[in-house]
C-alpha positions in Angstrom: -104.0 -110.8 -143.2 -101.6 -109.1 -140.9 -102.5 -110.4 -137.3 -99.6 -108.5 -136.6 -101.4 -105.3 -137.1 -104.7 -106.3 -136.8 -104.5 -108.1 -133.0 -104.0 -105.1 -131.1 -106.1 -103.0 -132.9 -108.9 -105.7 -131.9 -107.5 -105.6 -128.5 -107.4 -101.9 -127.8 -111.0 -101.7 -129.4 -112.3 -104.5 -126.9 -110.3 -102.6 -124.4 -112.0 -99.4 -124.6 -115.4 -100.5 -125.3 -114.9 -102.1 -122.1 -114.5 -99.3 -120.1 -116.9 -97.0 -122.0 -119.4 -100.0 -120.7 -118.3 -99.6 -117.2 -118.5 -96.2 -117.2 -122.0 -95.9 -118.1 -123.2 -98.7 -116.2 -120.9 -98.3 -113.1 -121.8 -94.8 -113.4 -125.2 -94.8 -112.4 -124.5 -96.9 -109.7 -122.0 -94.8 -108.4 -124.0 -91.8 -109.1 -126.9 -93.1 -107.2 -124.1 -93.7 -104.2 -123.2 -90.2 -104.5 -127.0 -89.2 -104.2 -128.0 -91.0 -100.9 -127.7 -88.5 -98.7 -130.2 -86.3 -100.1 -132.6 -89.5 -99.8 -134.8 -90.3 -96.3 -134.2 -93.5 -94.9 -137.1 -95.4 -96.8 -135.9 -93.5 -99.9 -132.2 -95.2 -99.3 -133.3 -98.2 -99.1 -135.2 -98.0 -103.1 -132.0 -96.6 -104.3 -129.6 -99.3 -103.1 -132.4 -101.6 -104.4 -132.7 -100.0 -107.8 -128.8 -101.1 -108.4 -128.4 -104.1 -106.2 -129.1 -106.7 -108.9 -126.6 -105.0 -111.2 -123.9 -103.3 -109.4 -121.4 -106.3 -109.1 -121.8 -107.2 -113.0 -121.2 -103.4 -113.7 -117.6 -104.0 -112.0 -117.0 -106.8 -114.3 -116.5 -104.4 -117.0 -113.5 -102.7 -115.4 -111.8 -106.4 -114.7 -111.7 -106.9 -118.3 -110.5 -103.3 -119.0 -107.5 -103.7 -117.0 -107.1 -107.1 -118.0 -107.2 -106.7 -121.4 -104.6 -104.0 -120.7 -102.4 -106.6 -118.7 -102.3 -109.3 -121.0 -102.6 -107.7 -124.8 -101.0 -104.3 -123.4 -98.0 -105.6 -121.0 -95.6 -102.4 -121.4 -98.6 -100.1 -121.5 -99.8 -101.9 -118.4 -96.2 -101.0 -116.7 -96.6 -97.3 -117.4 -100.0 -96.8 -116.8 -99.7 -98.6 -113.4 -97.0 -97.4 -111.9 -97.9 -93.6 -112.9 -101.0 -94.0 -111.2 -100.3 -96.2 -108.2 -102.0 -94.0 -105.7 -105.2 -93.2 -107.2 -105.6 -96.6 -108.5 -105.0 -97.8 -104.4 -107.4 -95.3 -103.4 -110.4 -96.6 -105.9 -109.9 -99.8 -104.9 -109.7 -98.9 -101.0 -113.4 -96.9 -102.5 -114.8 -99.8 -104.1 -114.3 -102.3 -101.0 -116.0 -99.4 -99.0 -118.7 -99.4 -100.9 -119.0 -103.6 -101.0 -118.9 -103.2 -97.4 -121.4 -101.0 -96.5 -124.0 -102.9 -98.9 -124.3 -105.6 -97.0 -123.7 -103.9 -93.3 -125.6 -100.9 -93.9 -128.9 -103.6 -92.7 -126.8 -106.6 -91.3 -124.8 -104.1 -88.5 -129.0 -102.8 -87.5 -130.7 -100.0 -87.4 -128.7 -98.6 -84.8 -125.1 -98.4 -87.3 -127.2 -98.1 -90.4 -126.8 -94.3 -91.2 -123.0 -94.7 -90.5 -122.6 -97.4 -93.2 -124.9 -95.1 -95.7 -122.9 -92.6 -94.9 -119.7 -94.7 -95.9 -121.4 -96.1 -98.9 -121.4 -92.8 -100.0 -117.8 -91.7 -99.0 -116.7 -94.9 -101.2 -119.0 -93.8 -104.1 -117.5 -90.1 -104.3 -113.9 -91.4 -103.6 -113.7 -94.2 -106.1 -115.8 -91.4 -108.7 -112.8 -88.4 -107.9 -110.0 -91.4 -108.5 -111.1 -92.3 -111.9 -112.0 -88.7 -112.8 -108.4 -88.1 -111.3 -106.7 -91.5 -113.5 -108.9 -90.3 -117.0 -107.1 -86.9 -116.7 -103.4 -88.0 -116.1 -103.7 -90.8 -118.8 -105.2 -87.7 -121.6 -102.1 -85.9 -120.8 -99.7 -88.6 -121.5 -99.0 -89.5 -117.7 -96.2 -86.8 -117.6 -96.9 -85.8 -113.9 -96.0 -81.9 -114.5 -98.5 -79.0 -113.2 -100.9 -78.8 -116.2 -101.1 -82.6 -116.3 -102.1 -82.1 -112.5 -104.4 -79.4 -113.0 -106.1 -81.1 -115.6 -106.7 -84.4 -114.2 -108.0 -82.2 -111.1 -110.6 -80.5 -113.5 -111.6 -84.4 -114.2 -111.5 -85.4 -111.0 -114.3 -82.9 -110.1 -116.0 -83.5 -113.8 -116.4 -87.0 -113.6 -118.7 -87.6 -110.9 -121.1 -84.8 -112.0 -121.7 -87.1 -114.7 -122.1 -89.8 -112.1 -124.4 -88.1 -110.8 -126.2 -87.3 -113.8 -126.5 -91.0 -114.8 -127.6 -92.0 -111.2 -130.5 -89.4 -111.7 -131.8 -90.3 -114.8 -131.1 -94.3 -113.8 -134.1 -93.9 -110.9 -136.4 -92.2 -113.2 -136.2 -95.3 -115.0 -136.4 -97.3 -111.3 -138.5 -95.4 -108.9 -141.6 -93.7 -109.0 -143.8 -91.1 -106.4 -141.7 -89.3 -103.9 -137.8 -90.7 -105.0 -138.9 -89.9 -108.9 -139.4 -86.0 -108.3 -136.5 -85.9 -106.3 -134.1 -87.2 -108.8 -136.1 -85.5 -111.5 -134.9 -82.7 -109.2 -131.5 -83.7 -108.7 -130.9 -83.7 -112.6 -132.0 -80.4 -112.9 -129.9 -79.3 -110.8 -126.6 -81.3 -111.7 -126.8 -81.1 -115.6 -125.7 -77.7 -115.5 -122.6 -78.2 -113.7 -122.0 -81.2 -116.1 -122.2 -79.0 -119.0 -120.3 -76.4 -117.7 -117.6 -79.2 -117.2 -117.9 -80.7 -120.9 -117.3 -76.8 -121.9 -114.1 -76.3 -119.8 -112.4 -79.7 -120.7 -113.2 -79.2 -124.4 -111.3 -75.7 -124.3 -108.8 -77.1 -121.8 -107.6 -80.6 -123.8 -106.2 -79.2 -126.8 -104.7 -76.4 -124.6 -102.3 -79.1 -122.2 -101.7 -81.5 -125.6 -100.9 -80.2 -128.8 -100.7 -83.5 -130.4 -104.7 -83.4 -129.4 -104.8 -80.0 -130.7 -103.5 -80.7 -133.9 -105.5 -83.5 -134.5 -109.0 -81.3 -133.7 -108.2 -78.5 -135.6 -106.2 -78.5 -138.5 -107.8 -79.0 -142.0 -110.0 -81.1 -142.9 -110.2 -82.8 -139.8 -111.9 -79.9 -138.1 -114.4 -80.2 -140.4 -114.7 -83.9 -140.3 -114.9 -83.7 -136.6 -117.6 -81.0 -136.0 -120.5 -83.5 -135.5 -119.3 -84.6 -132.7 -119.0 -81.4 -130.5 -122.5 -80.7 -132.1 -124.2 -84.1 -131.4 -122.5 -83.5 -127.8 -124.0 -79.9 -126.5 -127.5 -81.4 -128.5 -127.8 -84.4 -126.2 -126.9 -82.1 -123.4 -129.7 -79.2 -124.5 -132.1 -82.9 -124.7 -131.2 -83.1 -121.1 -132.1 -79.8 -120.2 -135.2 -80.4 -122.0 -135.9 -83.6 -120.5 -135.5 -83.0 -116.7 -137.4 -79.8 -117.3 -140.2 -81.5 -118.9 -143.5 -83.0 -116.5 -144.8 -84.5 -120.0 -142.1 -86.3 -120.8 -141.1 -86.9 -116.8 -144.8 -87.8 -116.0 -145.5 -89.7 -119.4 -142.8 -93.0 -118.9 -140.2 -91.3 -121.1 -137.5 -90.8 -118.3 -135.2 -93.4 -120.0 -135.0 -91.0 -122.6 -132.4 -88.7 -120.2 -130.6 -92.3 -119.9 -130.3 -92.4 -123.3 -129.0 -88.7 -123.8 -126.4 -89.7 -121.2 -125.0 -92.6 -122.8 -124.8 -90.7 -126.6 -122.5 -88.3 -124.7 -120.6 -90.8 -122.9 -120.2 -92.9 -126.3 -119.2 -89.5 -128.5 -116.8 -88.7 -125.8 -115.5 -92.3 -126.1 -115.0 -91.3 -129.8 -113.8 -88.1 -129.6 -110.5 -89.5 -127.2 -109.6 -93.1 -129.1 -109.1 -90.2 -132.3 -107.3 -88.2 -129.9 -105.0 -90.8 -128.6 -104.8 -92.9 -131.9 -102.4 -94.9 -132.4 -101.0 -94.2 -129.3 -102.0 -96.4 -125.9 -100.0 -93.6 -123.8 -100.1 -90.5 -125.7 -96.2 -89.2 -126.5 -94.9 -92.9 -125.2 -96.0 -96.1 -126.5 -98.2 -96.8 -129.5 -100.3 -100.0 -129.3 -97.9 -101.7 -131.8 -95.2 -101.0 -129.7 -96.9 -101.8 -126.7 -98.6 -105.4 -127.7 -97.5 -108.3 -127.0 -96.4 -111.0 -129.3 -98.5 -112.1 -132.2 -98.5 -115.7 -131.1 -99.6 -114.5 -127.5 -102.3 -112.1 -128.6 -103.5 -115.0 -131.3 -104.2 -117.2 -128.3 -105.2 -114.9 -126.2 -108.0 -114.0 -129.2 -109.9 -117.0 -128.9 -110.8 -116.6 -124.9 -111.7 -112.9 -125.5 -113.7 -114.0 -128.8 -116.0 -116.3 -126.0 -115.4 -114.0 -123.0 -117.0 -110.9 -124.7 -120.1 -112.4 -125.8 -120.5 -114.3 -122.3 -120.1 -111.4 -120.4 -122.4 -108.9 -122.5 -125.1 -111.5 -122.9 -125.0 -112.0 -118.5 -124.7 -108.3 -118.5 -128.3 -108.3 -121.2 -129.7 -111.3 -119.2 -129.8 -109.8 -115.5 -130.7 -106.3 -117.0 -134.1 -107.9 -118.5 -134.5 -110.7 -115.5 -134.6 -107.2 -112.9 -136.3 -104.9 -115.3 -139.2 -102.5 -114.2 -139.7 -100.6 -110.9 -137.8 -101.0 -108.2 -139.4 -102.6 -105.0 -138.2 -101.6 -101.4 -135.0 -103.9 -100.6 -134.8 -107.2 -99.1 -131.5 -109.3 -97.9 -134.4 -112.4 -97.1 
């Protein structure tokens, strides 16, 4: 066997299923963020609830993303970071809002409280725009010019609508009465901006790469690829469905949106590892060329071969420990 070749093929598949899990499960939470001010003040209080348990494991996710990228990925790491310095700054400067105004959104009283929900949310939207803003650049191949700005603006704006989305259908899985028909509501009205957006970044990607556009549509591939697009505006018409539907909504079948959600966020996943394959930076470095040594990445192997499965069965564990309805929140 080739560990040469096979390592960082391991390592960019453990790197990407990484972030595909953060950015379903961080998603919601951020979503939900997004959506408190719409909520009244008892209302708030379910939602933070409804991702309290879960929120800081949903961050672990990204942690191993990067690291992954760090360690297996060093020169990739370089580029990547440095090309996004500020946007990267500004999530994290998000992300400590938000872990701030957690805890002193009740701690600080009643009197500061809708200042730190107010903040929560400001750190929810800023740290969603960033990595909308980061997932553009890196499509384009980091190269900074106008259309590489313009696009990663179009996912800047695309990304948290599918926050959003997630948060919605996350508390119809949470919440019942009151907070249910509003974020039955809330879907409704969000899954047709996030469709519209699926619809302008699948016209605009192959448009600002054509190494992404000849991938997509020359022969056979096209034809190869087709179920993807298809499977993609079918979970999307499910969603439609779904949100629209007071059998379904009324019935316990709200995870069902949940689960449209992720099959988009998972073909999407697809759809750009083929795009970017075998590059790690499209037009720059492939992942051979960006991995470090095969004695490095060997030892490096046996941590990730223990870390994965640790951090997936914690992530499985406090998902079924905190499962069912959310209750109004305590800090007792």
């Amino acid at each position: 066997m080739d560990l040469g070749y096979w390592l960082p093929l391991f390592f960019a598949g453990a790197m990407g299923l990484a972030l595909l899990i953060y950015v379903i499960l961080d998603g919601y939470d951020l979503g939900i963020g997004m959506l408190l001010p719409f909520a009244d003040d008892r209302e708030k209080d379910v939602m933070v609830a409804a991702i309290g348990p879960f929120w800081d494991a949903n961050e672990t996710w990204i942690v191993l993303g990067v690291g992954i990228l760090l360690i297996a990925f060093p020169q990739a790491h370089g580029v990547v970071l440095t090309a996004l310095y500020l946007p990267v700054t500004i999530m994290l400067m998000g992300l400590i809002l938000r872990g701030v105004s957690f805890d002193f959104r009740v701690k600080a009283g009643d009197r500061h409280k809708a200042k730190w929900n107010a903040l929560f949310a400001l750190g929810s939207l800023v740290a969603s725009v960033c990595q909308g803003w980061m997932l553009g650049a890196f499509v384009t191949g980091l190269t900074g010019d106008s259309t590489s700005t313009l696009f990663a603006a179009l996912i800047a704006v695309a990304l948290p609508a599918l926050y959003i989305m997630l948060g919605a259908a996350w508390l119809l899985i949470k919440t019942e009465g009151e907070l249910f028909r509003k974020a039955a509501h809330w879907g409704r009205l969000a899954v047709w901006p996030m469709g519209g957006f699926l619809v302008l970044i699948s016209i605009a990607t192959p448009l600002v790469s054509q190494t992404i556009a000849d991938k997509w549509f020359t022969l056979p591939n096209a034809i190869g690829l087709m179920p993807i697009p298809i499977a993609t505006g079918l979970a999307w018409a499910g969603l439609i469905w779904i949100f629209n539907s007071r059998q379904i909504l009324h019935h316990g079948y709200g995870w069902l949106a949940f689960l449209s959600l992720v099959v988009i966020c998972v073909l999407a996943g697809i759809g750009l590892a083929y795009s970017l394959f075998p590059d790690i930076v499209l037009g720059q470095l492939s992942i051979w060329e960006s991995a470090s040594s095969t004695e490095s990445l060997l030892f490096t192997f046996w941590g990730a071969i223990i870390t994965l499965p640790m951090i997936l069965g914690y992530t499985v564990f406090i998902y079924r420990v905190f499962r069912g309805k959310a209750s109004d929140l305590s800090y007792e």
